[in-house]
MMTF fields as JSON, N, C-alpha, C and O atoms, coordinates in Angstrom:
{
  "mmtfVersion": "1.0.0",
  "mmtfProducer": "UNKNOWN",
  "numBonds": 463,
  "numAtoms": 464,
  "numGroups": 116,
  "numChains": 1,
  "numModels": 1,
  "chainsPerModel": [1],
  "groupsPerChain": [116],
  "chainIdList": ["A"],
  "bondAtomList": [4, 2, 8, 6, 12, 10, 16, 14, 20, 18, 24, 22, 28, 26, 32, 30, 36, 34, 40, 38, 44, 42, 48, 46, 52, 50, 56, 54, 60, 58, 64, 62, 68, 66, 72, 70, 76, 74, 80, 78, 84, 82, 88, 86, 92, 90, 96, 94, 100, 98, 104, 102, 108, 106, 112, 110, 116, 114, 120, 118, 124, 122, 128, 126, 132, 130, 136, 134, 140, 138, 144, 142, 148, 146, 152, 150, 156, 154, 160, 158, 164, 162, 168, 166, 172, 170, 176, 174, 180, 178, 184, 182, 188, 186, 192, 190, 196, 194, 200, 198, 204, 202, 208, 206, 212, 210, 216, 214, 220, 218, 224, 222, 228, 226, 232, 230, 236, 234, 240, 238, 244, 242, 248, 246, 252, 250, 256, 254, 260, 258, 264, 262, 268, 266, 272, 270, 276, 274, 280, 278, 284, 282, 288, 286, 292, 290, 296, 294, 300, 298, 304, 302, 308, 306, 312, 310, 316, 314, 320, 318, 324, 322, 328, 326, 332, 330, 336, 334, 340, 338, 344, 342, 348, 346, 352, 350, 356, 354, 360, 358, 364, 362, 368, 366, 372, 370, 376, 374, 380, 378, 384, 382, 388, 386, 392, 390, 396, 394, 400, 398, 404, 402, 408, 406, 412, 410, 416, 414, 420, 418, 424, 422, 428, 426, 432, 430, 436, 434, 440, 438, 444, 442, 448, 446, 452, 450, 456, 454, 460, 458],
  "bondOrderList": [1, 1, 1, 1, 1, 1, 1, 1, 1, 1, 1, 1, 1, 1, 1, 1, 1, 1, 1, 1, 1, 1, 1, 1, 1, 1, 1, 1, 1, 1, 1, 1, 1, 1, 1, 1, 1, 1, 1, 1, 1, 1, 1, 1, 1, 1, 1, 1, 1, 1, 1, 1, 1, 1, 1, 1, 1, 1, 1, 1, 1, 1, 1, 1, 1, 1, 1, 1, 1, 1, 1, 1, 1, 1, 1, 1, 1, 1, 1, 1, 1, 1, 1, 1, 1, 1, 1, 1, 1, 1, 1, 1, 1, 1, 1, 1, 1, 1, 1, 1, 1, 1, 1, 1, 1, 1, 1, 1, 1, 1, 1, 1, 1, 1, 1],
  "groupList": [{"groupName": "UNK", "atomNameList": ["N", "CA", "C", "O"], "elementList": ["N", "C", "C", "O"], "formalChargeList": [0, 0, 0, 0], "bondAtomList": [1, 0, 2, 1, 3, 2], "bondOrderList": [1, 1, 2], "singleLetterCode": "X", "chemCompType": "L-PEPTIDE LINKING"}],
  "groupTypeList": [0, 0, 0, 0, 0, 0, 0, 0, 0, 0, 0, 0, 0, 0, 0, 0, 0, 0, 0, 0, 0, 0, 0, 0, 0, 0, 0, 0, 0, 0, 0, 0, 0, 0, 0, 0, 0, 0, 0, 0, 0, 0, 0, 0, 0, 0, 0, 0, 0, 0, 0, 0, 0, 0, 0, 0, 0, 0, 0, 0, 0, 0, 0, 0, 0, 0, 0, 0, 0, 0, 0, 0, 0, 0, 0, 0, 0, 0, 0, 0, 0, 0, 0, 0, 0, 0, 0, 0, 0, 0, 0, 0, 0, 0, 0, 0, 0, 0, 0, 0, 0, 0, 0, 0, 0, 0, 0, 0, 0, 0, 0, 0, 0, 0, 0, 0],
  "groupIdList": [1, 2, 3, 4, 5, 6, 7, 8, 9, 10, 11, 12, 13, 14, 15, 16, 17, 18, 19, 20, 21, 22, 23, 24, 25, 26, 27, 28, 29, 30, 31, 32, 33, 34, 35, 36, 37, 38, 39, 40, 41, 42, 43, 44, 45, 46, 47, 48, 49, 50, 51, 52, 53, 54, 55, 56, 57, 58, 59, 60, 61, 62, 63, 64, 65, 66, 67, 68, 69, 70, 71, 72, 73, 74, 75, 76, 77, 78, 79, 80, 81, 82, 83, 84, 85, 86, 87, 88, 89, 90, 91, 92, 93, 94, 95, 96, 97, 98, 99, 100, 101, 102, 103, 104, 105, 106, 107, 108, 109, 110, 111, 112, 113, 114, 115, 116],
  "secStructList": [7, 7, 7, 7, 7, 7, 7, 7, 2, 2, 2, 2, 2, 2, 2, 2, 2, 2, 2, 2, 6, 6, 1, 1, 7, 2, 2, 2, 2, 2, 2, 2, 6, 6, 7, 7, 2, 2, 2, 2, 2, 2, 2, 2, 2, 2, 2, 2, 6, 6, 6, 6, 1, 1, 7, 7, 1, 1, 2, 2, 2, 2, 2, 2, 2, 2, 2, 2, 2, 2, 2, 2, 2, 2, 2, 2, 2, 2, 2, 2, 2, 2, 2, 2, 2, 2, 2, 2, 2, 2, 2, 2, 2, 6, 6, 6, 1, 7, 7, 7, 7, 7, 7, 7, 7, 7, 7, 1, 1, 7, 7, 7, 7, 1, 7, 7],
  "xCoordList": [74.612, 75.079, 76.583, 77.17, 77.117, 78.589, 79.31, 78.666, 80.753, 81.123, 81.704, 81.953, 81.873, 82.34, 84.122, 84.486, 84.901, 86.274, 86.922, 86.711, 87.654, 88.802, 89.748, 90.155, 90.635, 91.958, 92.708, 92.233, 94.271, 94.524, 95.299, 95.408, 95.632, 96.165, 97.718, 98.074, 98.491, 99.761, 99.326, 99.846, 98.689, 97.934, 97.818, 98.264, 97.233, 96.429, 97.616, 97.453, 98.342, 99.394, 100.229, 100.61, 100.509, 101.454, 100.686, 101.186, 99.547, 99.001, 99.265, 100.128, 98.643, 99.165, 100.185, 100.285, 101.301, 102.521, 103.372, 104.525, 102.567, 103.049, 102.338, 102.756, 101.563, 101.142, 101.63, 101.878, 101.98, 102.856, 104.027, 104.219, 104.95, 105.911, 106.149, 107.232, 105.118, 104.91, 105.718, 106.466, 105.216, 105.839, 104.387, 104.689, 103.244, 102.096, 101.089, 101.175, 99.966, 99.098, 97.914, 97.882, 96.931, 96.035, 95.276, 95.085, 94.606, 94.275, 95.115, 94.538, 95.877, 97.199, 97.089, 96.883, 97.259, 96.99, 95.402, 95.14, 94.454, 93.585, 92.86, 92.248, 93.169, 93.333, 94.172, 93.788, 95.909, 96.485, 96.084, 96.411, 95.655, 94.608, 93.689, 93.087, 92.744, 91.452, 90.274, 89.587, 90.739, 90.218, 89.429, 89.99, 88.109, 87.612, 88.245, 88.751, 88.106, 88.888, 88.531, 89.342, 86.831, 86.724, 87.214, 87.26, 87.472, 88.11, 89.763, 90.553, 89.674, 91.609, 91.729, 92.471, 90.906, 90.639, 90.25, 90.714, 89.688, 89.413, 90.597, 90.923, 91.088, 92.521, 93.771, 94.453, 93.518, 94.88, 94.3, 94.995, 93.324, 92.409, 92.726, 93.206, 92.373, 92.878, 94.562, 95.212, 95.113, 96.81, 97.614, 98.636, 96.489, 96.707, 96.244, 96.72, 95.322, 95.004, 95.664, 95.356, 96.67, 97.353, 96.852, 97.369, 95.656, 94.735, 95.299, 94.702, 96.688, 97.053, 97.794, 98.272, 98.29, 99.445, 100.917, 102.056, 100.506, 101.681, 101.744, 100.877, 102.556, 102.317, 101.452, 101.718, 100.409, 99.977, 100.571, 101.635, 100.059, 101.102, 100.708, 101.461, 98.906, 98.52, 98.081, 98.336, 97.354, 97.181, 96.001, 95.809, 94.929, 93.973, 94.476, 93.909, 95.296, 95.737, 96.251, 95.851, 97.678, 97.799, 96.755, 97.076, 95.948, 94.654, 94.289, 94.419, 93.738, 93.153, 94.36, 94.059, 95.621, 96.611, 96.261, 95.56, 96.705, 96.574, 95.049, 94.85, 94.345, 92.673, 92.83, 92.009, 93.528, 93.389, 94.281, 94.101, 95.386, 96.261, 95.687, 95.87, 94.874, 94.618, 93.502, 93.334, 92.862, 91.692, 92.42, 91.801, 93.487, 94.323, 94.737, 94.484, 95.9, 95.84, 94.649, 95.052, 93.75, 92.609, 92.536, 92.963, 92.165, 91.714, 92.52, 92.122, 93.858, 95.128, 95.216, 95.611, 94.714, 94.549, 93.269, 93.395, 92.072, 91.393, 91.403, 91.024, 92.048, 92.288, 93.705, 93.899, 94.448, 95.698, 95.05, 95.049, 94.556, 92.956, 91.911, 91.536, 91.455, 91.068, 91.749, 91.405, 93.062, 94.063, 94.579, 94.721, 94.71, 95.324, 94.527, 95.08, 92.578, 91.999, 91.99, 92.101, 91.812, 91.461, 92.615, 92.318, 94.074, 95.363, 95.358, 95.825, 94.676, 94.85, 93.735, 94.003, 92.302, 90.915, 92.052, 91.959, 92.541, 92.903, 94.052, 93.756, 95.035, 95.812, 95.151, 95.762, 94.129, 93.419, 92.379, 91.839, 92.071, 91.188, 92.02, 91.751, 93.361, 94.389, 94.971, 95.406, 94.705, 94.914, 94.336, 94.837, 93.323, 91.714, 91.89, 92.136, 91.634, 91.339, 92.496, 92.395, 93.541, 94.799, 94.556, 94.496, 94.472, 94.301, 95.663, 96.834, 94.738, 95.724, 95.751, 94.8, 97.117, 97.236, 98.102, 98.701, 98.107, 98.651, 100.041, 100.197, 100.958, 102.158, 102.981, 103.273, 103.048, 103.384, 104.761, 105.164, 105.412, 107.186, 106.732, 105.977, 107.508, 107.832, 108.201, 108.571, 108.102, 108.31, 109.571, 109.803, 110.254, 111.395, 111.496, 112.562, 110.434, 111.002, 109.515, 108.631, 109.608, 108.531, 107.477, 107.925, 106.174, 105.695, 105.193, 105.079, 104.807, 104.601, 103.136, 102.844, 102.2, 101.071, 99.986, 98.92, 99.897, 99.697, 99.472, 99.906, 99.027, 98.781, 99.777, 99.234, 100.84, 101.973, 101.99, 103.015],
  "yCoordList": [146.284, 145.065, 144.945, 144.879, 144.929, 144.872, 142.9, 141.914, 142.766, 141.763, 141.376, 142.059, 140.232, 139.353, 138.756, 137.926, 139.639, 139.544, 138.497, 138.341, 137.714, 136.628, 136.936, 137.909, 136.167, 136.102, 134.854, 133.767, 135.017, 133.911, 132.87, 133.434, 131.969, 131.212, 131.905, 132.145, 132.152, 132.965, 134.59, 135.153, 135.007, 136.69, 136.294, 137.15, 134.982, 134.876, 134.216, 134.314, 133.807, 132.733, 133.639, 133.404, 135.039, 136.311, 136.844, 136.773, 137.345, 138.183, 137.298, 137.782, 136.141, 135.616, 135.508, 135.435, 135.492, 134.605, 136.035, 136.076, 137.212, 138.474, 138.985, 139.808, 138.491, 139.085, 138.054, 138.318, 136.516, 135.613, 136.008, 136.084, 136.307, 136.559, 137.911, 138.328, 138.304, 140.267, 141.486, 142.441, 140.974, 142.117, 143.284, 144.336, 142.915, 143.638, 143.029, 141.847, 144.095, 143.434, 143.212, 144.019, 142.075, 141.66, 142.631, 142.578, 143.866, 145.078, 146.068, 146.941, 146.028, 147.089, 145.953, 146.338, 145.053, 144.106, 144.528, 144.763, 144.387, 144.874, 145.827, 145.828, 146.558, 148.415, 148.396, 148.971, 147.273, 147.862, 146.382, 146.474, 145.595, 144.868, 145.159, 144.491, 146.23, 146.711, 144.872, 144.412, 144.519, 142.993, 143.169, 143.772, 142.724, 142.563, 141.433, 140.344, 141.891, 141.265, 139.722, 138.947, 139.515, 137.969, 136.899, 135.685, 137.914, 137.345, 136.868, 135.924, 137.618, 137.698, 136.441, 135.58, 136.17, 135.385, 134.139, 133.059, 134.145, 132.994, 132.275, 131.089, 133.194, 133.134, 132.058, 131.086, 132.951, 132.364, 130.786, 129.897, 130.569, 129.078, 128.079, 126.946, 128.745, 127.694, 127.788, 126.885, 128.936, 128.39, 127.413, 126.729, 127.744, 126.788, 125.159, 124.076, 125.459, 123.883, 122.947, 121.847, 123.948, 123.698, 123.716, 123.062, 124.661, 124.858, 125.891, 126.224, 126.427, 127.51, 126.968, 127.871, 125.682, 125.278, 125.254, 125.213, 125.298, 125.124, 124.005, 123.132, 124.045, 122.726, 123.212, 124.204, 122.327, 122.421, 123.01, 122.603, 123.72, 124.346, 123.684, 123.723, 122.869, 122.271, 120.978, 120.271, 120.385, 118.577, 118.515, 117.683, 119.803, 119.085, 119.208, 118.557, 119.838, 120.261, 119.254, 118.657, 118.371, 117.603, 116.067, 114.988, 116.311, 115.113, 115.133, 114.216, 116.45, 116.618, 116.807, 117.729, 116.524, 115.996, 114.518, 114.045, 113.822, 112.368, 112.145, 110.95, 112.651, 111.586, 112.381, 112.064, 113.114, 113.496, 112.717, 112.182, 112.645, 111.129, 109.926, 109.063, 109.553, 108.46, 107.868, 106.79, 109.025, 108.836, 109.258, 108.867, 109.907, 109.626, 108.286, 107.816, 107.347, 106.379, 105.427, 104.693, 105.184, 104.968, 104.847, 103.76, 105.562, 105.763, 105.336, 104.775, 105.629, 105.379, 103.482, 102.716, 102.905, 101.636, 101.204, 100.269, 101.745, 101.019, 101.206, 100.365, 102.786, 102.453, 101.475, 100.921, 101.435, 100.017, 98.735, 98.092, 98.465, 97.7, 97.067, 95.896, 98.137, 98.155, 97.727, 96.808, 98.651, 98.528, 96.707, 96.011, 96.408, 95.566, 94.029, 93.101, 94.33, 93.565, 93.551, 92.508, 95.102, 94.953, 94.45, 94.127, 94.374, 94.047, 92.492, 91.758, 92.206, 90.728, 89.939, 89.132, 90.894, 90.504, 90.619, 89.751, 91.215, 92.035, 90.29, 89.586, 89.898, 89.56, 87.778, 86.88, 87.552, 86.229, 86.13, 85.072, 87.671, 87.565, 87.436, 87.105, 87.913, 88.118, 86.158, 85.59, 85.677, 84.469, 83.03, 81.91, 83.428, 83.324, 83.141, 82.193, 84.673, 84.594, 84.694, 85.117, 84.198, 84.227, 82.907, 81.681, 83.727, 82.362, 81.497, 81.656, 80.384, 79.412, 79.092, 78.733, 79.297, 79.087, 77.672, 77.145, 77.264, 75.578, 76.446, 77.505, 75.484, 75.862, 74.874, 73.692, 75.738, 75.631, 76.065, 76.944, 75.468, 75.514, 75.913, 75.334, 77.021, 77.239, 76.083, 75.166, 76.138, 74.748, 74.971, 76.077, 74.284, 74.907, 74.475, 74.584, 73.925, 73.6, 74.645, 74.738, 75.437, 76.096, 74.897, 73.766, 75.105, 74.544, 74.418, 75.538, 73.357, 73.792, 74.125, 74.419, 73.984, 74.43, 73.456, 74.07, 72.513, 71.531, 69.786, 69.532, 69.173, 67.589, 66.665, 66.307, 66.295, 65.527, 64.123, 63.528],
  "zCoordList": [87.483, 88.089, 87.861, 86.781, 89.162, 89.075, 88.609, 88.967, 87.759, 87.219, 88.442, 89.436, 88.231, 89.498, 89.01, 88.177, 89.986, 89.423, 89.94, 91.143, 89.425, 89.338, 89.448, 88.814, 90.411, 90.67, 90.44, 90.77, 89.69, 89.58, 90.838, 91.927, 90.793, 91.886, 92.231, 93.384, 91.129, 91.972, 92.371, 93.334, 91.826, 92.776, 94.163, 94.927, 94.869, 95.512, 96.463, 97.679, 96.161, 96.451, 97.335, 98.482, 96.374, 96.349, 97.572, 98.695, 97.367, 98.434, 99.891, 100.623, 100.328, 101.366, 102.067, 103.292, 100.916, 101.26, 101.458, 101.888, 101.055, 101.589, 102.999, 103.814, 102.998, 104.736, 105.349, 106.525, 104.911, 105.877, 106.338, 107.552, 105.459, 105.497, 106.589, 107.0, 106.828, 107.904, 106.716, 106.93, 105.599, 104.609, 105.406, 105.969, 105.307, 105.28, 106.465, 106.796, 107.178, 107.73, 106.529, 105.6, 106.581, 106.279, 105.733, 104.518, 106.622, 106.258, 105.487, 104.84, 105.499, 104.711, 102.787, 101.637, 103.171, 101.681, 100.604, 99.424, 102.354, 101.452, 100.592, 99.524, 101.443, 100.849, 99.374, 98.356, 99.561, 98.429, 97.318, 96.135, 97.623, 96.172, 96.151, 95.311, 96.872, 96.793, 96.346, 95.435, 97.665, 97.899, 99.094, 100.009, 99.303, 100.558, 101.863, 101.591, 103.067, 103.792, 104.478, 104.985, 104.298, 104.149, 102.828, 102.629, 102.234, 100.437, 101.044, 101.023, 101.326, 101.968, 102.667, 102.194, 104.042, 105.408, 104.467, 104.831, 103.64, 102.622, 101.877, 101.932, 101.247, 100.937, 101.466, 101.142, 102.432, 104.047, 104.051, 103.559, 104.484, 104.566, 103.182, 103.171, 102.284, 101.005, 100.843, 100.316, 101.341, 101.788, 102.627, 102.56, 103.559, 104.791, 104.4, 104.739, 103.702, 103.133, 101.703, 101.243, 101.308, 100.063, 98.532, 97.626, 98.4, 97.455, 96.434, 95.41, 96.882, 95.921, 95.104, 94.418, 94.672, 94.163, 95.183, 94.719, 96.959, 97.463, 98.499, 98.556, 99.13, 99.817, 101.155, 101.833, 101.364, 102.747, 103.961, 104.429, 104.335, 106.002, 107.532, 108.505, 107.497, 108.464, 108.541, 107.566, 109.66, 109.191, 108.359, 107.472, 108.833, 107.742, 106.319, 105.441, 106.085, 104.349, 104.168, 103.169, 105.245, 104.756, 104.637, 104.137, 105.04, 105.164, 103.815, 103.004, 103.602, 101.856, 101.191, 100.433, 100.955, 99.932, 99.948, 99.054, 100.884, 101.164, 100.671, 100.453, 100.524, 100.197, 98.804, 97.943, 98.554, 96.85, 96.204, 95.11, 96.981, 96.159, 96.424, 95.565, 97.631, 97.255, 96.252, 95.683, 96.31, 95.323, 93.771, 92.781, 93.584, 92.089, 91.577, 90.468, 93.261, 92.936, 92.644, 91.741, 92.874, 92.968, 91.438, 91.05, 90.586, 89.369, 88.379, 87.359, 88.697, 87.647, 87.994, 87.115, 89.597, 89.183, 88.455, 87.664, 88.61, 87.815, 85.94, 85.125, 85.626, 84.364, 84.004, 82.922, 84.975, 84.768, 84.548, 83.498, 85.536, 84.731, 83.849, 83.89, 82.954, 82.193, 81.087, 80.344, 80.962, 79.895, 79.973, 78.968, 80.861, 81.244, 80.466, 79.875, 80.866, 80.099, 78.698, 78.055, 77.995, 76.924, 75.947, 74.797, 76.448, 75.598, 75.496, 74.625, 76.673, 77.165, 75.52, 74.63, 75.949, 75.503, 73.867, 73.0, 73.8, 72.079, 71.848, 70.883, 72.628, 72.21, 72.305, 71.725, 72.942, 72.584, 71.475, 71.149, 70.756, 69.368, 68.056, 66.902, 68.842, 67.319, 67.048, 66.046, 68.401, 68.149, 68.042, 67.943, 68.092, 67.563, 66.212, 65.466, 66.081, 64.426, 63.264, 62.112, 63.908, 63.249, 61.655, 61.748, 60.407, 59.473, 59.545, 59.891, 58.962, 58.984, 57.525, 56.831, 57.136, 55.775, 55.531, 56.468, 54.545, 54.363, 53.928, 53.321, 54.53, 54.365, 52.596, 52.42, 51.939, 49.97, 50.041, 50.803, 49.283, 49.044, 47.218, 46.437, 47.084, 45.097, 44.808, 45.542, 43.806, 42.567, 42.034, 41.544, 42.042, 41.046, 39.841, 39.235, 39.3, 37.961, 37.846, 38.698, 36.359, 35.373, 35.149, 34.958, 35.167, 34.854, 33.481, 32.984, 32.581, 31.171, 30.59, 29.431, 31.842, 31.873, 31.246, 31.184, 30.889, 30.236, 31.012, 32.136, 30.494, 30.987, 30.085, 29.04, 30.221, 29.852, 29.809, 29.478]
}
């Protein structure tokens, strides 16, 4: 049973952005990464959609940037949120349970410890 090999995102980034560029045809790439050529055609598609770490090249890529930020913003407001209650919830228990101590001035004279 053969291992199932991994590529990282700039290999993959590289290989594309070298048959984009007409350094190489598609087939000439695949021969020299000894990569199958629906692997490749797969490739180009997650380039085209901005999945390599680059920017999108078409509208649907840019569609799935936009619904991945909006669903980031999304999250970063509801933990703003959260935070937002629990400082609030935190800063009405601290004043709550804030003791109240009777307010005492030192004595200035020594006392002689005694009933006079």
């Amino acid at each position: 049973m053969s291992t199932r090999r991994t590529f990282t995102k700039e290999f993959k980034r590289h290989v594309v952005e070298d048959i984009l560029s007409g350094g190489t045809t598609t087939a000439a790439a695949c021969r020299k990464y000894a990569v199958a050529y629906p692997v490749v055609a797969r490739w180009k598609k997650d380039y085209a959609l901005g999945r390599l770490d680059n920017e999108p090249t078409t509208p649907e890529g840019y569609q799935e940037k936009i619904a991945e930020l909006e669903r980031k913003v999304g999250q970063l407001t509801m933990e703003n949120d959260v935070l937002k209650k629990v400082l609030k919830q935190t800063q009405s228990q601290k004043a709550r349970s804030a003791p109240i101590y009777p307010v005492t001035f030192p004595r200035s004279e020594a006392s002689g410890g005694g009933v006079s």
